[in-house]
MILODREN-698861 format. One record per atom (N, C-alpha, C): residue in one letter; x, y, z. Coordinates in steps of 0.05 Angstrom, whole numbers, plus 5000, padded with zeros to 4 digits. Each point is the difference from the previous one (the first is absolute). Example, Ala and Ser with C-alpha at 12.3 -4.5 7.8 and 13.67 -1.06 7.14 Angstrom:
a526448865156 a498250245000 a501850245000 s499350214986 s501650245001 s498550225014 
END
This chain:
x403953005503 x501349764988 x502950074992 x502549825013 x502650104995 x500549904966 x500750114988 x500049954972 x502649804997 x501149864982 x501149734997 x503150065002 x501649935019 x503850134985 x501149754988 x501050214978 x502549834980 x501349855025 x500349764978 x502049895017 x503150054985 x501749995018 x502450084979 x501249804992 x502150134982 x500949754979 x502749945014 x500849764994 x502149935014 x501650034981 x503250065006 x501650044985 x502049774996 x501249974967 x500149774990 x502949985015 x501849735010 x502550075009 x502550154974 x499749924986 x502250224982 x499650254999 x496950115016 x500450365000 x500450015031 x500649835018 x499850145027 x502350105002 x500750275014 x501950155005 x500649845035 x502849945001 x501649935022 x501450345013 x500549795020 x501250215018 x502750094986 x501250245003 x502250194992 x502649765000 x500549885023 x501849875012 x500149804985 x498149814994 x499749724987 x499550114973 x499950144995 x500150154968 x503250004994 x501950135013 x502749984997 x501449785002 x498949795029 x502149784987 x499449794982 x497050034987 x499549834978 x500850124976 x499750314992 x501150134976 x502849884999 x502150065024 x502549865002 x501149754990 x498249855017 x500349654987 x498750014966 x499950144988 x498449964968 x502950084984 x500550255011 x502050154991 x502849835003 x500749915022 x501949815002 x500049764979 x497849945004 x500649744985 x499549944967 x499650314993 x499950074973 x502550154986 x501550115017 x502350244996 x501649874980 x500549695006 x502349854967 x499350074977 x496949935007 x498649954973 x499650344986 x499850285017 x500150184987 x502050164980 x502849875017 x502050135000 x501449844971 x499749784993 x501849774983 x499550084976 x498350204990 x498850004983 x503050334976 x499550115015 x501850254996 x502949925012 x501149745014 x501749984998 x500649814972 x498849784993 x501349954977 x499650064966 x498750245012 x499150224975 x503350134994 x500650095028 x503050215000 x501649884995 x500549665001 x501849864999 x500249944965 x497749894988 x500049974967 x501150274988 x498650205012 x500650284979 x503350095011 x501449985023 x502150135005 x499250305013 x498150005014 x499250335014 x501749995025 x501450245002 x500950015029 x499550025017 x500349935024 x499749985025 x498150175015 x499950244992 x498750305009 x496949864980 x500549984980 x496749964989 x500049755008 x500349745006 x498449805015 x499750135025 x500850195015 x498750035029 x497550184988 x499950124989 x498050204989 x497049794989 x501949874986 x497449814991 x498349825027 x501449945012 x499749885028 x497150095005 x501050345008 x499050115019 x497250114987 x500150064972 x497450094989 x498049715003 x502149764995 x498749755001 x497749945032 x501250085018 x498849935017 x497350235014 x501650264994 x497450184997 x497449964982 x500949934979 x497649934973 x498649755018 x501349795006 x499149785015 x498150045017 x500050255028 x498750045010 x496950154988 x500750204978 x497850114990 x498349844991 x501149834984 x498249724993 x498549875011 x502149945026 x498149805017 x497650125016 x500650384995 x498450015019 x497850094981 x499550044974 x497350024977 x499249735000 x501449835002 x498349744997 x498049855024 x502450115025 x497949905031 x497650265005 x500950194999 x498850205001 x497450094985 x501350074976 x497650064986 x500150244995 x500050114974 x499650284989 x497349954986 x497650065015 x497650154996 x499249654995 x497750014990 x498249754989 x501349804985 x502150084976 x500749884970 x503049975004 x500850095016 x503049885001 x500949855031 x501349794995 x501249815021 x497749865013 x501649765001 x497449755003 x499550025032 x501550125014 x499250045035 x500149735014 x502349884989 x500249685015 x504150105011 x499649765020 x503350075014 x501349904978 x501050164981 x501749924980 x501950234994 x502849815002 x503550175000 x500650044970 x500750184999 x500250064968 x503650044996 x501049834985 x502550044989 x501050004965 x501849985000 x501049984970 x499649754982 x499449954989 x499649694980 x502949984989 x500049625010 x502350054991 x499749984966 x497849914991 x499549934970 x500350284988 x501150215005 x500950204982 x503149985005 x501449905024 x502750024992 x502049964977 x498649754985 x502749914974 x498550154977 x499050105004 x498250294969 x501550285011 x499050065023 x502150185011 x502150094988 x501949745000 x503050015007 x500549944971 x498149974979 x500249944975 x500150254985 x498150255012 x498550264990 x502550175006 x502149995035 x501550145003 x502449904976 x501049855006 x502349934978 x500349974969 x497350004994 x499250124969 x500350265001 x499650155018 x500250325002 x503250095006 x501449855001 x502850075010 x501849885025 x497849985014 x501649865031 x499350315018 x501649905026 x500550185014 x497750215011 x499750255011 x497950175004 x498749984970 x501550064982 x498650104970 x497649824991 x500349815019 x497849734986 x497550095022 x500250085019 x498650065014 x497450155003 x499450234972 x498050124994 x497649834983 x501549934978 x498749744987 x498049835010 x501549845031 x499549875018 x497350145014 x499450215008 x498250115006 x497850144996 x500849984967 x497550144987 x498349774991 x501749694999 x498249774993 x498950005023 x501149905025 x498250065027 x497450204997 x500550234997 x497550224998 x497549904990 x501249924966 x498049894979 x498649715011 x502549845010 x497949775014 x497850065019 x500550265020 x498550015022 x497350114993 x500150214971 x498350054992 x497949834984 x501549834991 x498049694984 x498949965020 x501649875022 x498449815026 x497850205016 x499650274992 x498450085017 x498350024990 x500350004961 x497350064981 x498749735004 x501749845002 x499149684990 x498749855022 x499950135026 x499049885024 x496849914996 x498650164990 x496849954989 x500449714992 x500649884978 x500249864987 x500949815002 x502650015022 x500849805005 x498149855025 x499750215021 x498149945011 x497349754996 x498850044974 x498649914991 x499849714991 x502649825005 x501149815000 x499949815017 x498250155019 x499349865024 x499149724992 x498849984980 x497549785007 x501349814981 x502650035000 x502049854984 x501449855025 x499850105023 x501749845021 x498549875021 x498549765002 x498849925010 x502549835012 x499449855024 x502449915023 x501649854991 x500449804972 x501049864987 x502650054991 x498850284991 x502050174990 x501950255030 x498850095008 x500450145025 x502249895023 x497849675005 x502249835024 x503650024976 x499449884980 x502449974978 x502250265006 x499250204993 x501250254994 x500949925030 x498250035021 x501450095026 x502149825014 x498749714990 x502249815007 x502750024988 x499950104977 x502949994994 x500950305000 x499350185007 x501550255012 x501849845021 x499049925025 x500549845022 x502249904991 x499449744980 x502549764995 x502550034994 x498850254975 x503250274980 x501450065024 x499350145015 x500550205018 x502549785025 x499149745003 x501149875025 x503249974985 x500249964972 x503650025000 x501450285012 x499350194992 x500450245011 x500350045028 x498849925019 x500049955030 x502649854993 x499949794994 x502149805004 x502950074988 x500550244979 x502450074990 x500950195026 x497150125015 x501550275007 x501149815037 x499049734998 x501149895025 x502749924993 x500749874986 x502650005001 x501250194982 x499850244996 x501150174994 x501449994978 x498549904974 x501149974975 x500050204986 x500249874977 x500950274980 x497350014974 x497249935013 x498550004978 x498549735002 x497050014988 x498449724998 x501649884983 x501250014978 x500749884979 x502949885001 x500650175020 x504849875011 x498649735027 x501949844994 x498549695020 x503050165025 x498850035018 x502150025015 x501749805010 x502249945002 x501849755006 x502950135000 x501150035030 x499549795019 x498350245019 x498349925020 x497850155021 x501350085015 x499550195015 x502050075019 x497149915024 x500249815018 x496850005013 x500450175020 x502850235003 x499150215027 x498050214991 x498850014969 x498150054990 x497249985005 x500749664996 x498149835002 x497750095026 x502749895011 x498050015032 x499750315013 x500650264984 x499150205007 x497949964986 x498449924979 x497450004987 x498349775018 x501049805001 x498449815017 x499450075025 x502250105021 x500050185025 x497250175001 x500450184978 x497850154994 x497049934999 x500149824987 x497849804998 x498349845018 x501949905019 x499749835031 x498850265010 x501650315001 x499350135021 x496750074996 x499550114971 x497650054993 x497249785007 x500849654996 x498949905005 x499350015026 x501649995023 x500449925026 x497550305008 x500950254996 x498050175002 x497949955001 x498449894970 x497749904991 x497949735025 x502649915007 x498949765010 x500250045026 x500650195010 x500450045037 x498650285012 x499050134981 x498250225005 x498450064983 x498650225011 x497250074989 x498550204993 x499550214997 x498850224988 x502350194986 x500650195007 x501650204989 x502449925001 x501249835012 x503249835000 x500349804975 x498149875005 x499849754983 x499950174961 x498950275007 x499350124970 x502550124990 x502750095028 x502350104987 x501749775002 x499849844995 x501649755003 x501950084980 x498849994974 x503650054978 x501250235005 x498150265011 x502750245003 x502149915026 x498249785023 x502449935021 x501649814992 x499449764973 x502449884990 x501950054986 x499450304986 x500950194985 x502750245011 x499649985037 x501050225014 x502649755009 x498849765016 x501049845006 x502149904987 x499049964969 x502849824979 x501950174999 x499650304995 x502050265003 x502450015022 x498550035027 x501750115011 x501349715009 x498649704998 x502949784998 x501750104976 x499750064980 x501450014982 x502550164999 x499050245020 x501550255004 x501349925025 x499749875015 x501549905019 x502249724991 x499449894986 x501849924985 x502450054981 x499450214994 x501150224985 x499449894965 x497549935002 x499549914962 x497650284993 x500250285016 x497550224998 x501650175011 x499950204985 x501550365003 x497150234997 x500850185018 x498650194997 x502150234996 x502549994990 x501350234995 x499150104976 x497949914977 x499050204985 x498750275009 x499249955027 x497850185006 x500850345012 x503249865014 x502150264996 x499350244972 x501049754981 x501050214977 x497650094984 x498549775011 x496550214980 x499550315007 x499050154980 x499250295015 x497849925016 x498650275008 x497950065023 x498149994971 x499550204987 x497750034984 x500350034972 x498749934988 x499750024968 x497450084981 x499450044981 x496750084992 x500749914972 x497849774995 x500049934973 x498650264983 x502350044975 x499050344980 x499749774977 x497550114995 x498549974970 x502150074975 x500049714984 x502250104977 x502250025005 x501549875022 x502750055008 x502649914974 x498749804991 x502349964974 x498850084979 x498450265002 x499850104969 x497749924994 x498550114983 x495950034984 x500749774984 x498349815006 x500049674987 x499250164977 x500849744979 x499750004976 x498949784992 x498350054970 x497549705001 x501149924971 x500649794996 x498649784979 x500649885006 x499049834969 x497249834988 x500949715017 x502049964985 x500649735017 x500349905027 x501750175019 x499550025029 x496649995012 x500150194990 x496550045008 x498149764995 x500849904978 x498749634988 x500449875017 x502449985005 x500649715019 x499450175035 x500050235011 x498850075020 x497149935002 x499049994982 x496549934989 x499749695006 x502849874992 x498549595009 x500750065022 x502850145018 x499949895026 x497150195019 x499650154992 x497550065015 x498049844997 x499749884979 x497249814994 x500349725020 x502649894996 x500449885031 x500750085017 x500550235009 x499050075026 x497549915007 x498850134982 x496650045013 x499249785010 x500749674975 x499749755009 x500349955028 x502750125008 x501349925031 x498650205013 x499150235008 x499250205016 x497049815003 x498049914984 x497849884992 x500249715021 x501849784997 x501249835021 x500250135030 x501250145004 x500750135021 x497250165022 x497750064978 x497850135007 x499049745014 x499749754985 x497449865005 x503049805022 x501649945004 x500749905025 x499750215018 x500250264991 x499150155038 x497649974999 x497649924979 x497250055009 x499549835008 x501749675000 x499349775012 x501149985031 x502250104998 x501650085028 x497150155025 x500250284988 x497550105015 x497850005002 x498149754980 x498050015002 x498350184982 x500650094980 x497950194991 x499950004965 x497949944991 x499949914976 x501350294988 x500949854971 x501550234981 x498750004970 x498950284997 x498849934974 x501250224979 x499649994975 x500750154979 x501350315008 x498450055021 x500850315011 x501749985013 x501049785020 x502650005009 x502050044981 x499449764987 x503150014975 x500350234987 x497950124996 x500150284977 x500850225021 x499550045032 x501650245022 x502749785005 x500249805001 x503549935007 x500850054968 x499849984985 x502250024970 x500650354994 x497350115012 x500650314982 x502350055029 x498949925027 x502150095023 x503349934990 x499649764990 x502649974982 x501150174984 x498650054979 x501450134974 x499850265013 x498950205018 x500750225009 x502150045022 x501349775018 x502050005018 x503049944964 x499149844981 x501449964979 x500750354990 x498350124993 x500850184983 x501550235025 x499149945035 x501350195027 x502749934983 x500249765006 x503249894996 x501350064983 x498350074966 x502650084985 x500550285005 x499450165010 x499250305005 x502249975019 x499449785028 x502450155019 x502849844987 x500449884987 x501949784990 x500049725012 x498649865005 x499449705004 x498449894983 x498549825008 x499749804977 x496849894999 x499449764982 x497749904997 x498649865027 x498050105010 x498949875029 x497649755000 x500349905016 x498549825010 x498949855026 x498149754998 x500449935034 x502149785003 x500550015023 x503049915011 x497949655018 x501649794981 x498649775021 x501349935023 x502950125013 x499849915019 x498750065020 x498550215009 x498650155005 x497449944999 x498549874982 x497549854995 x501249785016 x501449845008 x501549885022 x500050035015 x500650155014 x499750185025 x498050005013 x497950064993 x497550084997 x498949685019 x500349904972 x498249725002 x501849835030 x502250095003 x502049855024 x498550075030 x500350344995 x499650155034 x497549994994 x497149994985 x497550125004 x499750195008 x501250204991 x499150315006 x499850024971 x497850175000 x498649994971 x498750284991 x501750195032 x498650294991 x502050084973 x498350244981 x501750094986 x501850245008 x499150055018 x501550355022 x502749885007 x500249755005 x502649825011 x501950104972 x499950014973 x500449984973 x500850285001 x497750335006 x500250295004 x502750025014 x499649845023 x502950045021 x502450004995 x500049714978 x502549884987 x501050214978 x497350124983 x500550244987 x501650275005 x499350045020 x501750235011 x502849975001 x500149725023 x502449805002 x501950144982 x498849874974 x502150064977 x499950214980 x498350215010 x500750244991 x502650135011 x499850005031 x502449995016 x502749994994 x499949664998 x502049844986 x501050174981 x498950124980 x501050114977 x500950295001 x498850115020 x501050225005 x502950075024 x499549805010 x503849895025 x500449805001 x501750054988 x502049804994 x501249905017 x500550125029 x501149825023 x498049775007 x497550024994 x498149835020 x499549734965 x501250164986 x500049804969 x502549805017 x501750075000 x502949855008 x499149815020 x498250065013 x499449805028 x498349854988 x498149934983 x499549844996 x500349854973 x502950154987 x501449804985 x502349815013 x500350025023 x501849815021 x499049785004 x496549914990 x500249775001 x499749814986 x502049805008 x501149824986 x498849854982 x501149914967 x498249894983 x499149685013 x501449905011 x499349785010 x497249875018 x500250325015 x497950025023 x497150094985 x500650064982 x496950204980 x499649644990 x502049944983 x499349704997 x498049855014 x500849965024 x497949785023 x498550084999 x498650295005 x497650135000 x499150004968 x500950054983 x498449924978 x499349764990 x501149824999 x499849755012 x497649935000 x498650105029 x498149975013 x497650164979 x501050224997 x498050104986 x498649984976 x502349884977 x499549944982 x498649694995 x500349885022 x498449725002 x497750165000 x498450115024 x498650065012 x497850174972 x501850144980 x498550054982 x498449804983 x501549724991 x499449744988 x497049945010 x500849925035 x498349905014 x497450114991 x500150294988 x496750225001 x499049844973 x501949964977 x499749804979 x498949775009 x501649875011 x498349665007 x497150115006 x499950175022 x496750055008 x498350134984 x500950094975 x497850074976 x499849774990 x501949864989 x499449764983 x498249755015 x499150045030 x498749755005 x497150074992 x499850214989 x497750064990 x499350004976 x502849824984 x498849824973 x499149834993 x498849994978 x499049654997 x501249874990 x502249835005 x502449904997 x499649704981 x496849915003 x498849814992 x500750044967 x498850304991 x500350114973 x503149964995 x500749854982 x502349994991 x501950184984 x498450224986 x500750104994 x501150365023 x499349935034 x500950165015 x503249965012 x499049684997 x502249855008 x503650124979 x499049954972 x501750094981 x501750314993 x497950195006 x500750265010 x501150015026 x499949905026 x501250095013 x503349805001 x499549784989 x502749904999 x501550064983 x499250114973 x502550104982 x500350285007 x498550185009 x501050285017 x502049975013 x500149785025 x502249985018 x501750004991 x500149674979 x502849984990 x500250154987 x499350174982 x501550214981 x501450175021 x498250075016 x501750165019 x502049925015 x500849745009 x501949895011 x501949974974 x499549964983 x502450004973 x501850305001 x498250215007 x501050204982 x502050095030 x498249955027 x502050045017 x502949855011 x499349764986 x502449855011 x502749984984 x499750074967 x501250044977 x499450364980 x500250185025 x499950264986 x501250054978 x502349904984 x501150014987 x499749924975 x497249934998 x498149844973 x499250314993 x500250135008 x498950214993 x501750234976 x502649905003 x501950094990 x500049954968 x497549804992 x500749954977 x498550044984 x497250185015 x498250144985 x500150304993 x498650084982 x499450314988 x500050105031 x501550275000 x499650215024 x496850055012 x498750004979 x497449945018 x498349885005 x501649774998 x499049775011 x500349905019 x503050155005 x501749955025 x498850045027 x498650205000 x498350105008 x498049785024 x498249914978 x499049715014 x501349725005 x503350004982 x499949715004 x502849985032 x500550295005 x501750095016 x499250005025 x496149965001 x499350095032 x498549694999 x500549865026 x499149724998 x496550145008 x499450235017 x497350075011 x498950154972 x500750174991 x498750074960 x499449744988 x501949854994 x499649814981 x498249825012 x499749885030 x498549855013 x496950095003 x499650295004 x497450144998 x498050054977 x502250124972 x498449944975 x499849764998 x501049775002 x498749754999 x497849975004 x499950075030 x497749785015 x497650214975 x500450295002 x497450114982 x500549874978 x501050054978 x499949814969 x498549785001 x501449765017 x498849815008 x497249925008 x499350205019 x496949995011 x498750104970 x500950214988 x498250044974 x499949774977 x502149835002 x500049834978 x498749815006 x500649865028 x498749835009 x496349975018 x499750254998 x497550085017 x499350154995 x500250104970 x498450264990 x497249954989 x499149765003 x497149874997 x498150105022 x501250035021 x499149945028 x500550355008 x501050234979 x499650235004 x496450185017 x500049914971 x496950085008 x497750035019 x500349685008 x499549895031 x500550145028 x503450034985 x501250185032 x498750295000 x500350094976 x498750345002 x497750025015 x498249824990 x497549955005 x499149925038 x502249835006 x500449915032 x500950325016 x502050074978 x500950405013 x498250045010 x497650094977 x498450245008 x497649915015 x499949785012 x498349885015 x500950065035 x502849884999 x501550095021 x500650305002 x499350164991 x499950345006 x497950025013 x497449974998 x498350055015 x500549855030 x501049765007 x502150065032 x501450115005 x501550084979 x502150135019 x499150405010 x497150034996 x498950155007 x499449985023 x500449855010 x499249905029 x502650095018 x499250185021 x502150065020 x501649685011 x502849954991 x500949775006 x500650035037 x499650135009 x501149985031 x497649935021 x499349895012 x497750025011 x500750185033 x499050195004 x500350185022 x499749955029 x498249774993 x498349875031 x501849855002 x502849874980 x500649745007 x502849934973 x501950135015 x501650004973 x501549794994 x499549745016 x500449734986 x497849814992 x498850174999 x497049884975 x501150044973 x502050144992 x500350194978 x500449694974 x498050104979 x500349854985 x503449924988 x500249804978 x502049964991 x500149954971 x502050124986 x500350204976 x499449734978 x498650044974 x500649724994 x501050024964 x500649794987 x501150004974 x498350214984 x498250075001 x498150224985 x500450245012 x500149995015 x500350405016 x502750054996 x502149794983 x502750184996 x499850094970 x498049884991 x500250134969 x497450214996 x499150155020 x498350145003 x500650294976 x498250074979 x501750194984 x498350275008 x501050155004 x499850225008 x501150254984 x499750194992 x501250094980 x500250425008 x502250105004 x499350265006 x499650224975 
END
């Protein structure tokens, strides 16, 4: 009698490993269309404090190496308990910039502010790595009400930003006037091309569509003559981010305080960012996710103050990305990792892909940052909208968040740390929707816990079916608040 064989397990699509080839030009297209968003962060750090020229390239370059380490503990995975193992791009928040730039220039300005700056970094990264347990645990606080909210207005915040860097302004908060539209239509150009991709082909074409609207807006641009690559001359060949380069950070009390709220929203936004890639790829996210994506955080946080960069996080245009091309491996993410280890270590191949144009990143974010919203709308149809009180949380979330992004400058007239939340239209829009759900639906707590741990016993169930992988069930309002606890 032949005795019974396993059948094997099918593998979920965010762990299938791609070919070498389609590994590189999807790492490529992530990295491209994230490189603004890594880089902006250390340039208007150097610009508030007055650092010269030699330390913003320095900062650059640890910036984009730390970037890569990040992204690759979080897709990757160091052992069981760290990094959530979803395609998620890890960059700098910008919600530590105006604390930052507050910590350096209380310290003196210049390099001197710079140690300060890094030992709050350290101390934040070490909170967010102790605090991951616990925050984690918060799960059963975000049922889709709250979840669609947060994610929809990452999305909404995020679309002025596309739109400053299309016509090439000077900031969400400067109204640009008068337009220059040879801008314009390099972002829209971009846009048509990416679409036209989408809509005229099909498998692996149709998935690099933004890196070909991305190559495309360029070299019109550069044929135009509105795109230079003579940086790439004068960049060196190689560089190596050294540990401590401006000197053994130094800690207090107060830096370290206000490094402590912007990590606590971080976590908020890294937490958003988890459950739109788990809706993107399909795969429920429970307490253990959030508790391996936050500590992957606060340990790429504390890489960064060590090599000299900054507070990390996940990057939504990129959760964009994702949800646009449907490639949903996280190895695509490993690739992009390297990518920008690279990046940080040559600086010639840095220069090449700072040639392209803010206009052209525009159209493509654009796209992407809708595309994040859209993952919002599709949590929220899974409210009961009937309940009026769902209705009320998700509409004063928005608008708070549309207030704080459209008039940043309300922010100016609160306590420094408050500034904090009333400065980020996605902070201020996210603690909402939570506050809110607790004020307004903390009756109905109980219930949900109770619905949790009901829905754990499915999600024990192999979600893929092997014989037939469009049988595969579909994820529902209870299996995202699944608590799980490591």
């Amino acid at each position: 009698m032949q005795p019974a064989s396993k059948t094997p397990q099918a593998v979920h699509p965010v762990d299938q490993m791609l070919p070498a080839w389609k590994l590189g030009f999807y790492g490529l297209q992530h990295v491209l269309t994230f490189y603004a968003a890594a880089v902006i962060v250390p340039v208007l750090l150097a610009g508030a404090m007055g650092l010269p020229r030699a330390a913003l390239e320095h900062l650059i370059e640890a910036d984009l190496f730390t970037c890569g380490i990040a992204s690759f503990i979080q897709s990757a995975g160091l052992g069981r308990y760290i990094g959530v193992k979803l395609p998620l791009l890890q960059g700098v928040t910008f919600v530590a910039v105006t604390p930052m730039i507050a910590i350096g220039v209380a310290a003196g300005g210049g390099v001197q502010g710079l140690p300060q700056i890094f030992g709050a970094v350290i101390a934040g990264g070490i909170f967010t790595f102790l605090a991951a347990p616990w925050f984690g645990r918060l799960v059963k606080f975000f049922p889709p009400v709250v979840t669609g909210s947060v994610i929809l207005v990452i999305g909404l915040a995020l679309l002025p930003v596309a739109a400053n860097d299309i016509v090439n302004g000077q900031g969400t908060g400067v109204m640009q006037n008068p337009v220059n539209m040879r801008n314009v239509a390099y972002g829209l150009g971009t846009l048509v091309s990416i679409l036209f991709i989408q809509r005229m082909f099909k498998g692996f074409v149709a998935s690099i569509a933004v890196l070909f609207g991305l190559v495309v807006g360029t070299l019109t641009a550069w044929f135009l003559g509105d795109a230079s690559f003579s940086g790439v001359l004068s960049a060196p060949w190689v560089t190596v981010a050294q540990p401590f380069y401006f000197g053994m950070p130094t800690f207090h009390v107060v830096p370290v305080l206000s490094m402590l709220v912007v990590m606590i929203i971080t976590m908020l936004e890294t937490t958003g960012d988890v459950f739109a890639t788990g809706s993107i790829v399909k795969k429920d996210i429970t307490s253990a996710d959030i508790t391996r994506a936050i500590r992957a955080d606060g340990l790429a946080t504390i890489i960064g103050g060590v090599l000299n960069s900054f507070p990390y996080t996940c990057i939504a245009e990129n959760v964009g990305l994702v949800r646009l091309t449907r490639v949903t491996s996280r190895w695509v993410v490993v690739a992009a990792a390297f990518i920008m280890m690279g990046l940080g270590c040559l600086p010639k191949l840095a220069a090449i892909i700072a040639s392209v144009p803010l206009p052209v990143l525009g159209g493509a974010a654009l796209a992407m940052f809708a595309a994040v919203a859209v993952v919002g709308i599709q949590t929220l149809v899974k409210v009961d909208f009937d309940n009026l009180n769902n209705t009320v949380i998700v509409g004063t979330s928005i608008g708070l968040s549309m207030l704080a992004t459209a008039q940043p400058h309300i922010a100016d007239h609160f306590p420094a740390w408050m500034q904090v939340i009333f400065g980020s239209g996605i902070t201020l829009g996210a603690l909402s929707a939570i506050v809110l759900h607790l004020v307004f639906n903390f009756g109905n707590l109980c219930s949900t816990e109770q619905t949790v741990e009901q829905d754990a016993v499915i999600l024990e169930t192999p979600v893929w079916n092997v014989v037939g992988t469009q049988d595969k069930p579909q994820a529902t309002s209870g299996q995202i608040g699944h608590v799980q606890t490591d």
